[in-house]
N, CA, C and O atoms as a GROMACS GRO file, in nm:
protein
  504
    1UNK      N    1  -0.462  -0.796  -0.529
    1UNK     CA    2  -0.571  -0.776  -0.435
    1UNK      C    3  -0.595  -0.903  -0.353
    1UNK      O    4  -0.616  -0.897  -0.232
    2UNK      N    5  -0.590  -1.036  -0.432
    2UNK     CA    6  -0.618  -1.169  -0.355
    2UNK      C    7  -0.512  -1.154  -0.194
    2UNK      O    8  -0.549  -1.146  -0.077
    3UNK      N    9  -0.327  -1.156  -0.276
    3UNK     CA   10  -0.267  -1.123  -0.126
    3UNK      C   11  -0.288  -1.027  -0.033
    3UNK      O   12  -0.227  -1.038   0.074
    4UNK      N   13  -0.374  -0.920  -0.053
    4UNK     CA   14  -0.404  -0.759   0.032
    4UNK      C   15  -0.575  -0.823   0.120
    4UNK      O   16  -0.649  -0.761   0.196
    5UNK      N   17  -0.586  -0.949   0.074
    5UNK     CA   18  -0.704  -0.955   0.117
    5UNK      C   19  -0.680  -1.076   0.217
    5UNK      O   20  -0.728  -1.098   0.328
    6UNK      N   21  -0.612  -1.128   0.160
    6UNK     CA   22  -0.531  -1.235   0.269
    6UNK      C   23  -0.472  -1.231   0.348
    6UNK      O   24  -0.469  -1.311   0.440
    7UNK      N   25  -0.392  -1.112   0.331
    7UNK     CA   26  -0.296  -1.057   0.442
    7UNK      C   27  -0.387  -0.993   0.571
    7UNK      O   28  -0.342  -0.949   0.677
    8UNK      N   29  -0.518  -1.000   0.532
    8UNK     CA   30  -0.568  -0.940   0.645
    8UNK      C   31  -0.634  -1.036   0.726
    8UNK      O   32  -0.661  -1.017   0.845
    9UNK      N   33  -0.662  -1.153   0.652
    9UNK     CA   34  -0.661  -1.233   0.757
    9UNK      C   35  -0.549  -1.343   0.853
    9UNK      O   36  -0.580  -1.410   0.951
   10UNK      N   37  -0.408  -1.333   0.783
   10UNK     CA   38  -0.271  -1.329   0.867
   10UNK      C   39  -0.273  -1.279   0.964
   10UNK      O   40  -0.248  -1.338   1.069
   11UNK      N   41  -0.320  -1.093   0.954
   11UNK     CA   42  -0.265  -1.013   1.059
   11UNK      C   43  -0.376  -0.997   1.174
   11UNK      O   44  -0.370  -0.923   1.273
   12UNK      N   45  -0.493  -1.098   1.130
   12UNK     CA   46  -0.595  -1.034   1.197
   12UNK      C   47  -0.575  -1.127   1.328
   12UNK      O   48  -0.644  -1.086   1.422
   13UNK      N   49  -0.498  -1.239   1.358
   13UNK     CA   50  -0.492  -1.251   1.495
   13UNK      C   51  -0.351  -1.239   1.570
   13UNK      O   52  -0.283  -1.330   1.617
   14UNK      N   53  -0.335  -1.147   1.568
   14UNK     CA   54  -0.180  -1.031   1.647
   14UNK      C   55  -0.268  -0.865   1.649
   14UNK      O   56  -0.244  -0.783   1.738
   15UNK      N   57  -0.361  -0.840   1.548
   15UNK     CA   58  -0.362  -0.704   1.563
   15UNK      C   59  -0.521  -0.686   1.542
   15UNK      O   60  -0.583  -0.583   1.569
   16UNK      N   61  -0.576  -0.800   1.492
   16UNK     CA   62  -0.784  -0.771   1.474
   16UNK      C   63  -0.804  -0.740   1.357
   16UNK      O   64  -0.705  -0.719   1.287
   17UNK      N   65  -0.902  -0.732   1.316
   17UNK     CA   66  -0.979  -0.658   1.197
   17UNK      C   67  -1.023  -0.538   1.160
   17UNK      O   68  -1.065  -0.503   1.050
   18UNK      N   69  -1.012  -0.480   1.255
   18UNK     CA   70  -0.996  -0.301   1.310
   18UNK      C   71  -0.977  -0.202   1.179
   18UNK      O   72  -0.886  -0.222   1.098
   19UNK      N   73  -1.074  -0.092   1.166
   19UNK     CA   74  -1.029   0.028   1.012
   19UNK      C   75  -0.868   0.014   1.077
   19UNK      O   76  -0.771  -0.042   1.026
   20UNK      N   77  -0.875   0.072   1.182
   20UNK     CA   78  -0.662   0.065   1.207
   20UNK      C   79  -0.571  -0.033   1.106
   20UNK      O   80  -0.474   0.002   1.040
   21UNK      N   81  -0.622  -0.146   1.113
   21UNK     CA   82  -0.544  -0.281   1.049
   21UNK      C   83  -0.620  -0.286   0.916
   21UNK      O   84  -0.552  -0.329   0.823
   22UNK      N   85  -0.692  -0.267   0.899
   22UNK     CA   86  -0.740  -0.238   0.712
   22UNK      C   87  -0.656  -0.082   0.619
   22UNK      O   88  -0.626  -0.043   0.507
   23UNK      N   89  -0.651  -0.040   0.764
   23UNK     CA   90  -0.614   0.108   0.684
   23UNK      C   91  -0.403   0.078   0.666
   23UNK      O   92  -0.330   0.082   0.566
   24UNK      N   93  -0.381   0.056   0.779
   24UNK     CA   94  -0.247   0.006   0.763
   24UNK      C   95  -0.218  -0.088   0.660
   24UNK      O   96  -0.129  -0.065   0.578
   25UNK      N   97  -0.287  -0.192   0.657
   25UNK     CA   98  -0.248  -0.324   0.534
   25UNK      C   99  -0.238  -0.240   0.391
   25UNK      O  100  -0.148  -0.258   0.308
   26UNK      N  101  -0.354  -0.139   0.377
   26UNK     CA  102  -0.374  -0.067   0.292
   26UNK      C  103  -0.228  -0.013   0.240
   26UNK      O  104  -0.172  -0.037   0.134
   27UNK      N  105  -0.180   0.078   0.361
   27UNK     CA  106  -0.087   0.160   0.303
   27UNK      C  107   0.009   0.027   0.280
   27UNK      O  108   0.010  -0.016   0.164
   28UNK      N  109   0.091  -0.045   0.381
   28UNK     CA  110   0.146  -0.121   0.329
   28UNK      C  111   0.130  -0.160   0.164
   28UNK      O  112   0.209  -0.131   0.074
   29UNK      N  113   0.026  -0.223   0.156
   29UNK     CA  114   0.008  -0.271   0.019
   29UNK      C  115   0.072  -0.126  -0.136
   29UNK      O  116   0.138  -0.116  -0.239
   30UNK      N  117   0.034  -0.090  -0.092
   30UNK     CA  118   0.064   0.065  -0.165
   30UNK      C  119   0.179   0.098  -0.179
   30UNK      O  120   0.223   0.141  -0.286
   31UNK      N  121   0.269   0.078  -0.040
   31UNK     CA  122   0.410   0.077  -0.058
   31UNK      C  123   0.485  -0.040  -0.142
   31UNK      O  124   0.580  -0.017  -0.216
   32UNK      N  125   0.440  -0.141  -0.125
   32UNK     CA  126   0.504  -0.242  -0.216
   32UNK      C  127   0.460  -0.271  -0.391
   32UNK      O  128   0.497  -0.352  -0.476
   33UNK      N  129   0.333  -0.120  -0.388
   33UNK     CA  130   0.308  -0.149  -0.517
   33UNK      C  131   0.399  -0.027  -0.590
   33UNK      O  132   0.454  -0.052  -0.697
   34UNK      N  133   0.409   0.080  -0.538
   34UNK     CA  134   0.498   0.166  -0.566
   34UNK      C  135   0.647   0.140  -0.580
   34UNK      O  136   0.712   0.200  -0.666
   35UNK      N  137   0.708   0.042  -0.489
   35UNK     CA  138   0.835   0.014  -0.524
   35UNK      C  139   0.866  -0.108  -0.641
   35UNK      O  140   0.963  -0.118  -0.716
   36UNK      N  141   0.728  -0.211  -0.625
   36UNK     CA  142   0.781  -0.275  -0.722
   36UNK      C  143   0.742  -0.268  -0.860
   36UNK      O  144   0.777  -0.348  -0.947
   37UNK      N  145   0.638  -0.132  -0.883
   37UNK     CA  146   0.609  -0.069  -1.020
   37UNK      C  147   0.793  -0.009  -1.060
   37UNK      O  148   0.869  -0.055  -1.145
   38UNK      N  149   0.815   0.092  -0.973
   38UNK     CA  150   0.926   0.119  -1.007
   38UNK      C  151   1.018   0.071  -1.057
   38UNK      O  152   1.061   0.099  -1.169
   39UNK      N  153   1.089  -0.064  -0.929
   39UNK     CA  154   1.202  -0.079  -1.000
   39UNK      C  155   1.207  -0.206  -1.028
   39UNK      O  156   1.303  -0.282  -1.020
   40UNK      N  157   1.038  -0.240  -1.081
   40UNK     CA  158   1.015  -0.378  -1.149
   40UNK      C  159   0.986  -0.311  -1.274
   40UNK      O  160   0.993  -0.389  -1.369
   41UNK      N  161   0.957  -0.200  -1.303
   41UNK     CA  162   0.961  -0.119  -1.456
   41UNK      C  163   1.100  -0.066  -1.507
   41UNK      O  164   1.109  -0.029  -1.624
   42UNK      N  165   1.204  -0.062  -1.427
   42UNK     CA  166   1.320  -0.037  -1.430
   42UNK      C  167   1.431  -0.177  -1.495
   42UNK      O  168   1.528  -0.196  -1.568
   43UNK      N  169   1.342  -0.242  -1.414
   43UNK     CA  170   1.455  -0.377  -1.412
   43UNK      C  171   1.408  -0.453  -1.569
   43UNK      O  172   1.488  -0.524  -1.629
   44UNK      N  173   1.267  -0.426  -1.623
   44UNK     CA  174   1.219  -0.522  -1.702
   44UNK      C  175   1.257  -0.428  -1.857
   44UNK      O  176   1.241  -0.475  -1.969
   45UNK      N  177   1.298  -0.318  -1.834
   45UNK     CA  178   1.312  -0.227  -1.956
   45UNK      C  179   1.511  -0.283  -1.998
   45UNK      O  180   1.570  -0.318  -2.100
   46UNK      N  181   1.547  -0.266  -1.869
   46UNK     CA  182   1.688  -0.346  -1.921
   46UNK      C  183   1.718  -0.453  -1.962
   46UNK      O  184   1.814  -0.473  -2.037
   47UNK      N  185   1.636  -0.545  -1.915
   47UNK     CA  186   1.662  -0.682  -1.960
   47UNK      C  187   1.571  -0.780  -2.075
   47UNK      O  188   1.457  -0.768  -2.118
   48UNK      N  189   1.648  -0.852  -2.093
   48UNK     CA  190   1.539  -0.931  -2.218
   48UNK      C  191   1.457  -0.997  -2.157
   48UNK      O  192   1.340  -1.007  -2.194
   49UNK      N  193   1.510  -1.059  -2.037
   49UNK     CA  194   1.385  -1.200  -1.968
   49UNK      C  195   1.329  -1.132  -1.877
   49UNK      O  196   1.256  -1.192  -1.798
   50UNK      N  197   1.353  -0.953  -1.861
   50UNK     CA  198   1.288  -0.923  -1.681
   50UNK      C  199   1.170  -0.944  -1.634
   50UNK      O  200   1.136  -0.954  -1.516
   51UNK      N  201   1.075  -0.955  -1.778
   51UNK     CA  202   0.936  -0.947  -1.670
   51UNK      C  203   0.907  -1.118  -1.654
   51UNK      O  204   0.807  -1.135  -1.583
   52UNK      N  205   0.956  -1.223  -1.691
   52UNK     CA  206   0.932  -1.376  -1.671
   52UNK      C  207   0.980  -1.382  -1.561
   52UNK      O  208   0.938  -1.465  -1.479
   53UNK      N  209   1.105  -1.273  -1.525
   53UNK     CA  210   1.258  -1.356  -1.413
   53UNK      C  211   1.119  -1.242  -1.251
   53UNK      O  212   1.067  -1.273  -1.144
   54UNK      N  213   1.124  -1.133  -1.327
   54UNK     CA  214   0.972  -1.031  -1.226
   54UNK      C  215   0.899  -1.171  -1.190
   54UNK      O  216   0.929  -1.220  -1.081
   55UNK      N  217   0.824  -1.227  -1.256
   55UNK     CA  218   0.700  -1.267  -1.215
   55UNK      C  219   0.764  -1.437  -1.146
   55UNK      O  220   0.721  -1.467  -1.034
   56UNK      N  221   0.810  -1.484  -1.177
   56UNK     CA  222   0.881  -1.613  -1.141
   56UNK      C  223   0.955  -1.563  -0.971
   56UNK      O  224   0.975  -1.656  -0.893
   57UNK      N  225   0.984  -1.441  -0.931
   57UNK     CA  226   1.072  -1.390  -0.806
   57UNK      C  227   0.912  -1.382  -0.710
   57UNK      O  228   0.873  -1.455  -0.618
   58UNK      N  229   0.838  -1.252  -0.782
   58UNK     CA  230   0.695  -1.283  -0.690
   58UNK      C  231   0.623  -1.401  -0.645
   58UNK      O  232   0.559  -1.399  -0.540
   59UNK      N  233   0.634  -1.524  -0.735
   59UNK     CA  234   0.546  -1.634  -0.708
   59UNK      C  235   0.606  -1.707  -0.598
   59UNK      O  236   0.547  -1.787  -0.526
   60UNK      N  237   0.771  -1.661  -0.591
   60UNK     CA  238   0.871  -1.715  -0.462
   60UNK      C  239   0.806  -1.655  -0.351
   60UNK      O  240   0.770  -1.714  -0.250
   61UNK      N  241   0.796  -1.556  -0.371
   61UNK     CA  242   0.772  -1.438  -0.250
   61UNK      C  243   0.645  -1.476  -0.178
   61UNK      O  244   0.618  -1.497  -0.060
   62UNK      N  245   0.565  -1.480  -0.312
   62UNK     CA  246   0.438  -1.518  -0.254
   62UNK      C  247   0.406  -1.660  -0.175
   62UNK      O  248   0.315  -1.667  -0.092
   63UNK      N  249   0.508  -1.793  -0.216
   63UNK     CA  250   0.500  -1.883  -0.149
   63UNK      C  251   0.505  -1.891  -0.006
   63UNK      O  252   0.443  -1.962   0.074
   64UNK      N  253   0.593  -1.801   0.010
   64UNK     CA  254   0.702  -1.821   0.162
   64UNK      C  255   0.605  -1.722   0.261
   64UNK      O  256   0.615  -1.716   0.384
   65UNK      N  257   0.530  -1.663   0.194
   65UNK     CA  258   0.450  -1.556   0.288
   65UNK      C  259   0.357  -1.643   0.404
   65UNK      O  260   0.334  -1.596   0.516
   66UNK      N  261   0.322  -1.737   0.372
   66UNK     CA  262   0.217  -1.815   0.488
   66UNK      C  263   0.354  -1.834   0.624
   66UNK      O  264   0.337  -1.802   0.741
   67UNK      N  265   0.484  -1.895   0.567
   67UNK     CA  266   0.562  -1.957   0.697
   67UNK      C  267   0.618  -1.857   0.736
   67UNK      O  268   0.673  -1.883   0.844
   68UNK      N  269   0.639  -1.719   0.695
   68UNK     CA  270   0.707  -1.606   0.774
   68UNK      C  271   0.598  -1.480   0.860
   68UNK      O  272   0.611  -1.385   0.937
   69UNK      N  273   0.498  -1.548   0.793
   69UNK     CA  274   0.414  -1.397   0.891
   69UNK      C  275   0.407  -1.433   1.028
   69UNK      O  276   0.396  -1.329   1.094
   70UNK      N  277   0.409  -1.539   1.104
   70UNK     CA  278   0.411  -1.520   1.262
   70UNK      C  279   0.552  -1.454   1.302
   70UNK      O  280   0.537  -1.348   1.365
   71UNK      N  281   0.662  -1.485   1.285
   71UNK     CA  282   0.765  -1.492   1.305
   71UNK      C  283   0.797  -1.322   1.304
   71UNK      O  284   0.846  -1.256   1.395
   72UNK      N  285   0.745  -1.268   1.152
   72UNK     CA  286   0.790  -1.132   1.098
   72UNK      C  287   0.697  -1.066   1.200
   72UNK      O  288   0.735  -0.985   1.284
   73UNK      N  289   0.544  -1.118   1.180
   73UNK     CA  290   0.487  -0.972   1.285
   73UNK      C  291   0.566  -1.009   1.451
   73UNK      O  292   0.632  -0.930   1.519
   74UNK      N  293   0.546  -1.100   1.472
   74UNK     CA  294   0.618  -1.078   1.606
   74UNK      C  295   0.750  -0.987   1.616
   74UNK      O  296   0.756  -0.891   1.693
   75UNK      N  297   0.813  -1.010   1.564
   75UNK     CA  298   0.939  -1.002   1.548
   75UNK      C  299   0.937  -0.786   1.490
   75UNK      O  300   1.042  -0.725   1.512
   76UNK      N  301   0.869  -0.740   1.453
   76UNK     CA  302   0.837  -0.608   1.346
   76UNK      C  303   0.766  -0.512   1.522
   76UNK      O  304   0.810  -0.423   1.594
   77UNK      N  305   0.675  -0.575   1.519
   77UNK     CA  306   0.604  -0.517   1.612
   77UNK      C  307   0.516  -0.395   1.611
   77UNK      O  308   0.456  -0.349   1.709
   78UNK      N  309   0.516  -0.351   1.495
   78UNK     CA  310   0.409  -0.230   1.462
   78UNK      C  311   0.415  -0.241   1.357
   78UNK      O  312   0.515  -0.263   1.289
   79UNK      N  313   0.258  -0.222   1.309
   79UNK     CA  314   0.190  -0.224   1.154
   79UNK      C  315   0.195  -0.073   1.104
   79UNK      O  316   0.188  -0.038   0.986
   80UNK      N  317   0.207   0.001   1.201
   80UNK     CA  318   0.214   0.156   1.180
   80UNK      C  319   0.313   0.243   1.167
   80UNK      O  320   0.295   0.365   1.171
   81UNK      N  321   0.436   0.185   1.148
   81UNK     CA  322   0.518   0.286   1.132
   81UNK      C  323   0.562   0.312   0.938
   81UNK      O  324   0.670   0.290   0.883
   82UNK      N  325   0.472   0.350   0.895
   82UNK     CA  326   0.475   0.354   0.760
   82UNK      C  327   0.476   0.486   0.690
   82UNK      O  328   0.363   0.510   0.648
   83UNK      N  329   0.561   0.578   0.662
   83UNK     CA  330   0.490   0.687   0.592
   83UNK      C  331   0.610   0.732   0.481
   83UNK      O  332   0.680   0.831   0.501
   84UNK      N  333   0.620   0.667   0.390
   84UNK     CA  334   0.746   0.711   0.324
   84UNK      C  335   0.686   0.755   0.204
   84UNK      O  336   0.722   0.862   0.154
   85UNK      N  337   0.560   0.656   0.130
   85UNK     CA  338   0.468   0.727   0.014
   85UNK      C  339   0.334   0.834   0.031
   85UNK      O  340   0.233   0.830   0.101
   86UNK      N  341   0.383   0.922  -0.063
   86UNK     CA  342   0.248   1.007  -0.060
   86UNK      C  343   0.128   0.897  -0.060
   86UNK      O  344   0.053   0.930   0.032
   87UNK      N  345   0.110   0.856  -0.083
   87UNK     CA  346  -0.058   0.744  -0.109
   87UNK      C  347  -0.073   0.670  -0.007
   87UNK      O  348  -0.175   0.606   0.017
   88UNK      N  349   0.068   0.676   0.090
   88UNK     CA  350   0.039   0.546   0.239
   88UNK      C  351   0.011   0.695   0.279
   88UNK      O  352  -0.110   0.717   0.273
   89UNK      N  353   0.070   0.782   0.310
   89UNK     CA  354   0.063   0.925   0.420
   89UNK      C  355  -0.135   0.976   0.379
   89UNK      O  356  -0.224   1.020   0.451
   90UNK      N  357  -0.132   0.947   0.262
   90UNK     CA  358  -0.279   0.969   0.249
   90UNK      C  359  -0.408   0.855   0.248
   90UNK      O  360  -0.519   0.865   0.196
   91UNK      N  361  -0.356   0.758   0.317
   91UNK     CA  362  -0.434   0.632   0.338
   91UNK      C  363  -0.442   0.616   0.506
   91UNK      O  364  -0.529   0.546   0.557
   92UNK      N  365  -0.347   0.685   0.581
   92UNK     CA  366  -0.302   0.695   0.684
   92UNK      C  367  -0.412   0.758   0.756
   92UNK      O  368  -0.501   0.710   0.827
   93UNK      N  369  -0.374   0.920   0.703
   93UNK     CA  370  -0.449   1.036   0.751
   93UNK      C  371  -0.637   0.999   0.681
   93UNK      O  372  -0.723   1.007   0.768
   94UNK      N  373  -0.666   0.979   0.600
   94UNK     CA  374  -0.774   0.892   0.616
   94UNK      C  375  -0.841   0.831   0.697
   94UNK      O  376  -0.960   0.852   0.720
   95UNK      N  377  -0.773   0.750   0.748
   95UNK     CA  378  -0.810   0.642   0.852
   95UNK      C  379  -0.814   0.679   0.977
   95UNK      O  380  -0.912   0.666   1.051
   96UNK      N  381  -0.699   0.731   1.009
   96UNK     CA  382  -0.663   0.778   1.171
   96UNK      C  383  -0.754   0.882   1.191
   96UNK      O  384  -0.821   0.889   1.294
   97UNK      N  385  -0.766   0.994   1.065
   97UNK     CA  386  -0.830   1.127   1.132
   97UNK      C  387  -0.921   1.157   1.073
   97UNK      O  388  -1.021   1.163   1.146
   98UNK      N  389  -0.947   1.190   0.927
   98UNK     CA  390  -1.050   1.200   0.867
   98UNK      C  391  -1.189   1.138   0.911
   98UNK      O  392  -1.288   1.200   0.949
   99UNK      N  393  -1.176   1.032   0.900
   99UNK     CA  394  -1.254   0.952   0.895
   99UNK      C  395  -1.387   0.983   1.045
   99UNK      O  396  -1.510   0.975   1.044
  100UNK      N  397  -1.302   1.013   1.142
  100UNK     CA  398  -1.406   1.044   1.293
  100UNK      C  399  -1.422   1.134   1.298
  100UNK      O  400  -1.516   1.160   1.373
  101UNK      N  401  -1.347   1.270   1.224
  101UNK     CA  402  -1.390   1.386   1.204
  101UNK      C  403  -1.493   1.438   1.117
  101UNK      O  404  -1.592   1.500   1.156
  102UNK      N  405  -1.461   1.404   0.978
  102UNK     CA  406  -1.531   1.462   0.830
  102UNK      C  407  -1.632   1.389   0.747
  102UNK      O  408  -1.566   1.302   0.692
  103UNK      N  409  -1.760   1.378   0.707
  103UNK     CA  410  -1.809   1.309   0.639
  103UNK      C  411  -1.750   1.234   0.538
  103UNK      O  412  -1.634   1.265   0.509
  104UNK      N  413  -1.818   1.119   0.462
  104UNK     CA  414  -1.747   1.055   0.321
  104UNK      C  415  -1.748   1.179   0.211
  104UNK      O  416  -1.659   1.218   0.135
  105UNK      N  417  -1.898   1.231   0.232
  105UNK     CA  418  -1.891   1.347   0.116
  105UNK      C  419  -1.808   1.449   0.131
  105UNK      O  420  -1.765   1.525   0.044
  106UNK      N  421  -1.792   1.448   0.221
  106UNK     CA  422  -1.699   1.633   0.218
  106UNK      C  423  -1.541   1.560   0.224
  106UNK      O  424  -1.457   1.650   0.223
  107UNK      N  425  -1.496   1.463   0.229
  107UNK     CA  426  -1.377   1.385   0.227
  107UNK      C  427  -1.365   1.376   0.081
  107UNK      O  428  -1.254   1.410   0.041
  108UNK      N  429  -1.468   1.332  -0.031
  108UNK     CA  430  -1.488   1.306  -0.178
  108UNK      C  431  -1.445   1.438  -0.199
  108UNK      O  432  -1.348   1.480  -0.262
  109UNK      N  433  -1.529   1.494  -0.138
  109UNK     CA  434  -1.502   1.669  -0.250
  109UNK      C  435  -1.428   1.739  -0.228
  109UNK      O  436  -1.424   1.833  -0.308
  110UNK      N  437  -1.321   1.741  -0.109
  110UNK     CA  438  -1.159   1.770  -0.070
  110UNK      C  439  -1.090   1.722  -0.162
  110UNK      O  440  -0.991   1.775  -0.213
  111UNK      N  441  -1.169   1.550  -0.207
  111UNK     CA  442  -1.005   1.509  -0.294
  111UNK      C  443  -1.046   1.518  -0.419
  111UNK      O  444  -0.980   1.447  -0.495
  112UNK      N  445  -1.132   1.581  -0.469
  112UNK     CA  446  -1.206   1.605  -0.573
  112UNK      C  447  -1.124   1.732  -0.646
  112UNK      O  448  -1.082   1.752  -0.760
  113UNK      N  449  -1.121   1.814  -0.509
  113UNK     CA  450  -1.051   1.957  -0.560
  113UNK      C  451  -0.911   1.928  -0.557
  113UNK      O  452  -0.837   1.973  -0.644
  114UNK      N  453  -0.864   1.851  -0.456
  114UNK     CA  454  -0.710   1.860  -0.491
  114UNK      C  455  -0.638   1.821  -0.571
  114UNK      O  456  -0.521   1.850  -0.596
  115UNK      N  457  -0.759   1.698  -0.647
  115UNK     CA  458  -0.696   1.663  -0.766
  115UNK      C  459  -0.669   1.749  -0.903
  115UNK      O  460  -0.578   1.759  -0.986
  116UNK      N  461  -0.814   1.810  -0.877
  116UNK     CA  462  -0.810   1.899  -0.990
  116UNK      C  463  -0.687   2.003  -0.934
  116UNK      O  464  -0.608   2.016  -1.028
  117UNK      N  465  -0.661   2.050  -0.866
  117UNK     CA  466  -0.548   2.132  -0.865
  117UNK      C  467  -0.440   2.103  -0.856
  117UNK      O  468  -0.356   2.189  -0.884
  118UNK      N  469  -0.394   1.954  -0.809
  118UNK     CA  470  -0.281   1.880  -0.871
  118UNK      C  471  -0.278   1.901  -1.042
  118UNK      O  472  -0.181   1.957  -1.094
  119UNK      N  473  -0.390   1.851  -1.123
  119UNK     CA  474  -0.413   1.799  -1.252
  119UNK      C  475  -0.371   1.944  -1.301
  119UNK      O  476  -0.257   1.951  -1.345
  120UNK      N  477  -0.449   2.063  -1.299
  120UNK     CA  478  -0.357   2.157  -1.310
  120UNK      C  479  -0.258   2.210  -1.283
  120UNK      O  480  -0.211   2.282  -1.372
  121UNK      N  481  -0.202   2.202  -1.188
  121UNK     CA  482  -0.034   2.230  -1.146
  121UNK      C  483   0.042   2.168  -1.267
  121UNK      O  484   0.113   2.234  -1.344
  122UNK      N  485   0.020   2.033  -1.275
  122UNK     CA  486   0.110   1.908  -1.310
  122UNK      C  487   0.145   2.001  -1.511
  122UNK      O  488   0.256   2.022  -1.561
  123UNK      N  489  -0.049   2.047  -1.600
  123UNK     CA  490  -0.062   2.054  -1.687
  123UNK      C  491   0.045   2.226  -1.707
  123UNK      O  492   0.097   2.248  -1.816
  124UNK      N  493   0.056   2.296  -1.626
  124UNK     CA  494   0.109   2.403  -1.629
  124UNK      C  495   0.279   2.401  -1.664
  124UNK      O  496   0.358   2.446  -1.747
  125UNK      N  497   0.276   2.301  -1.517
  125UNK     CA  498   0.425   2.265  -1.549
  125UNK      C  499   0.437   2.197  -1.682
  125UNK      O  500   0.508   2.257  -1.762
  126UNK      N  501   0.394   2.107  -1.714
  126UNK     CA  502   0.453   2.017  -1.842
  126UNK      C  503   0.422   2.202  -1.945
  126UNK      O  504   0.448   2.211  -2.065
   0.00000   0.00000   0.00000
């Protein structure tokens, strides 16, 4: 959360502080938590040292992030072209549309029901 909160003030002078650029950082963030749950849960189940060699690769990552963000957003040029996870596609549509259309409450109680009918789908199948 510290870097998702930081990153918004990186991006905030190329693109503002805008729900647009909170809602985007968002999904972003989401995407990189999804891939590196995956195949940082993948990588650490095979190996003996994975989650030291995991967390020792992030703290790299995380260093270098201050000297590459001018360069990368320039260089990228849209914060928006993101939709590969269900949870960015629904952080997305949130932001862009929901949000000027539908109340918070009736937005709660849409995802209220769909969960529950995910939660049952999911319990049927298993």
């Amino acid at each position: 959360m510290v870097i998702e909160l930081l990153g918004t003030r990186l991006i905030a002078p190329f693109y503002g502080a805008s729900l647009y650029v909170w809602t985007s950082l968002i999904a972003v963030t989401l995407i990189a938590l999804a891939i590196g749950y995956y195949l940082g849960g993948i990588w650490a189940d095979r190996t003996r040292s994975g989650l030291s060699l995991i967390i020792a690769i992030a703290e790299l990552l995380t260093l270098i992030i201050p000297w590459l963000t001018g360069s990368v957003l320039l260089a990228t040029g849209s914060i928006y072209a993101i939709s590969t996870v269900d949870s960015v596609i629904g952080t997305l549509f949130l932001g862009f549309y929901l949000f000027p259309l539908v109340s918070s409450r009736e937005i709660f109680m849409s995802l209220g029901i769909a969960l529950l009918v995910l939660a049952m789908t999911v319990a049927w199948i298993e």
